[in-house]
Every structure is written in C-alpha cells, then in structure tokens.
N, C-alpha and C positions, 0 to 999 in steps of 0.2 A: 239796220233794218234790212233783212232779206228778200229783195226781189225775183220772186215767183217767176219771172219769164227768162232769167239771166240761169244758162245752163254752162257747165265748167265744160270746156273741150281738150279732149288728149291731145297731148302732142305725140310723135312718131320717136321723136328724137328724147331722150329722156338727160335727167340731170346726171343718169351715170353714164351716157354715151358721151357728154360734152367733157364734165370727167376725163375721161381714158385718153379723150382726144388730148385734151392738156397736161394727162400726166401728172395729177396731181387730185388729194382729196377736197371739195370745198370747203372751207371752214368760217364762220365769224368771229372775227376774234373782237371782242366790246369792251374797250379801255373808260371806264367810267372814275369819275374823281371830281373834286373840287376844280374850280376856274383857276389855273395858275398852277395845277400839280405836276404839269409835264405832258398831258392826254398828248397834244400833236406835236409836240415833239418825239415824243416815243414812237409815235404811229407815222409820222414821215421818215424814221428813220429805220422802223421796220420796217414798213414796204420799197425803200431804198433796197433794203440787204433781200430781201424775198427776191425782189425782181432781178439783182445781181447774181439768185441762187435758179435764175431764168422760171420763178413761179410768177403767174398769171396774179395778180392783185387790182383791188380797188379801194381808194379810202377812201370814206365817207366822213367830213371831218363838222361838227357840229356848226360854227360860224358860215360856213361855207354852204353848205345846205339852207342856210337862213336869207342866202341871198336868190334864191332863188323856189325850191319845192316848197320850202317854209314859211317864203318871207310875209304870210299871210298872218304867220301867230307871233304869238310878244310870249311873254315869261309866266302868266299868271299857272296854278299850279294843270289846268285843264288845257291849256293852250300845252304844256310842257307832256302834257302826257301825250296830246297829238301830235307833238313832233317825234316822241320816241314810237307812237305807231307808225307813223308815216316811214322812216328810218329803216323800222324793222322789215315793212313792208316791201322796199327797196332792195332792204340787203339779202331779204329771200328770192327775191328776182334774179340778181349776183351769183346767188349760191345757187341753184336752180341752173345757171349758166356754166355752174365750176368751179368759179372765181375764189379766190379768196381773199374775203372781206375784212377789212380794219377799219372798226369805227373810235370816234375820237370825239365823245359825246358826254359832260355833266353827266346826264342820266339819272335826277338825286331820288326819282324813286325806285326800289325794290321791284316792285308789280311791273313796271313796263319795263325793268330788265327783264324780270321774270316769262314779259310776253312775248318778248324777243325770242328768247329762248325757244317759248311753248309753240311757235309758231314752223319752228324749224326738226329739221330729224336730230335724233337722240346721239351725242358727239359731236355735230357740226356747231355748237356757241361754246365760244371760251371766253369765259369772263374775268377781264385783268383790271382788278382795282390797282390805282395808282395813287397811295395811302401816300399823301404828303399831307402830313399839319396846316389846320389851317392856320395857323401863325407862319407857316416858311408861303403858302401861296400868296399873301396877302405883304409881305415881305417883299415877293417876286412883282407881282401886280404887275405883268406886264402891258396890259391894254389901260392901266389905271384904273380897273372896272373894282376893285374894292372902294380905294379909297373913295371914288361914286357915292355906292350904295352907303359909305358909313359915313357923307355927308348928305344923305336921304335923296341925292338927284334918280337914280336907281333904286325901283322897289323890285321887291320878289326877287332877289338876289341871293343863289342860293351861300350857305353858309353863315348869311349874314342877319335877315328876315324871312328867308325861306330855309326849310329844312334840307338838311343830306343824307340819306339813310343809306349806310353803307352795306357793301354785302356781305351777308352770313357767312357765304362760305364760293368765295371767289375763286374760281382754279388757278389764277396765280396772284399774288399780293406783290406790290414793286413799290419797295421802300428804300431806294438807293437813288444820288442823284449821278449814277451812272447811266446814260442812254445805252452805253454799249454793252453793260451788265443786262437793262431788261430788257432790249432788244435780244440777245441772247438765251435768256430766262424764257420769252416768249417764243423764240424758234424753238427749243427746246420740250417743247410744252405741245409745240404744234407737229413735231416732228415724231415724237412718242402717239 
C-alpha cells in the first residue's frame, strides 16, 4: 500500500560515487539451492577470497537473518516470500552503498528471485544455482533438517513437502563439490 505523504529524497552522494570510492562495481551475487547443497559454504568462502582480493563484501546468509530481521516468519509458502522480499530489500541498500553482496538463501521460488533481481539495475544480480541432488543434500543433512521433515516434525520443507523451482536460466550453474572450483567459477563470472 502506497503512502501518499511518504516522498523519496535524493541523496548527494550517489551509488556510483560510493562505487569509485571502493573501487569496485556493486554486484548481488544469489546463490539459491536446496537445504544442504553447499549455498554457505560456497558464499563463506567466496567472500573470504573477495576480501583477500581487498573487494568490499557482505553476506547475507539465510539462517542468520532468521535470527534476527526475519525471526518474525516461519516457512509457510507467504512467510518465504517475505523473507526473500525483505533480503532483496536489504541487499539493495548494500549495493546502493557499493558493496558487493553474497547471499546464501534456499530461495525455492522463481518470482522472488526474479524480484530481486527486478528491483536492482540491469547487471548488478547474478544468479548461482548450486544444483546438488536432492539425494546428495539429504545424504549431507547437516543440521539433520531432512531427516526432520521426513519424519513429519518439520512441515513446509522445501524439497520434501514444499516445492523447489529451479532456475531457467541461472548465470552460473555449480555442480562440483569443489568449493575452490565454484568459488572460482563465481569470481570469474563476477570479474567479466
């Protein structure tokens, strides 16, 4: 709902002034995938190697955010869309600053990757599916959040009772359980 007395104010300072200052272009990079595909491991060890390469970063890692901006929603499929708005909303604050953002977020629908994206300039979202089987995440289970849901203590789980719609056409797809391969793959990607 649009509030009629709420007026948008320029800043002086603009996203390409903070830019220049850092020396770099902002970017989101949106690692989305199954629970267990590698999303924060890949994205902690990205912005490890970013910040060794002296770029300015932020991760915004999906659990993490749930203790805090989030910890108001649960999982059903509305509550999941508000948390990818909320996210997006954040990481355009970030990028607006410079920064370059790595999120580390499920994400299992299409449309609010999609509005991530729609919300930001044209180049600045890259979107990296981390295509692991759901037979190898559920294998990993590291938090035990499958076997959970496939003994029903967990509903709205995605992959299991909730859906994953993967993306059409992801600027990078990472199907290796090399960290050092998609970390790579993703500098690469960000560096072009």
């Amino acid at each position: 709902m649009e509030d009629k007395n709420i007026v948008w104010h320029n800043q002086h300072i603009t996203k390409q002034d903070r830019a220049k200052k850092l020396n770099q272009t902002p970017k989101l990079i949106w690692l989305t995938g199954l629970s267990g595909s590698g999303k924060s491991t890949i994205a902690n060890a990205l912005e490890v190697k970013l910040h060794q390469l002296n770029y300015h970063t932020m991760l915004l890692d999906g659990d993490n955010v749930r203790f805090g901006l989030n910890k108001d929603l649960g999982f059903s499929d509305s509550d999941r869309v508000e948390n990818i708005r909320r996210i997006s909303e954040v990481a355009k604050l970030f990028i607006e600053s410079g920064t370059i953002v790595i999120t580390a977020f499920i994400s299992p629908f299409r449309s609010e990757r999609e509005y991530a994206k729609s919300i930001l300039e044209d180049g600045e979202f890259i979107e990296v599916f981390i295509d692991t089987p759901l037979e190898i995440c559920q294998q990993r289970d590291p938090k035990g959040l499958y076997k959970k849901a496939l003994n029903g203590e967990i509903k709205n789980f995605t992959g299991i009772d909730s859906p994953y719609e993967a993306p059409l056409n992801p600027n990078i797809t990472i199907q290796t359980d090399s960290i050092e391969e998609a970390v790579e793959k993703i500098i690469e990607c960000l560096i072009d």
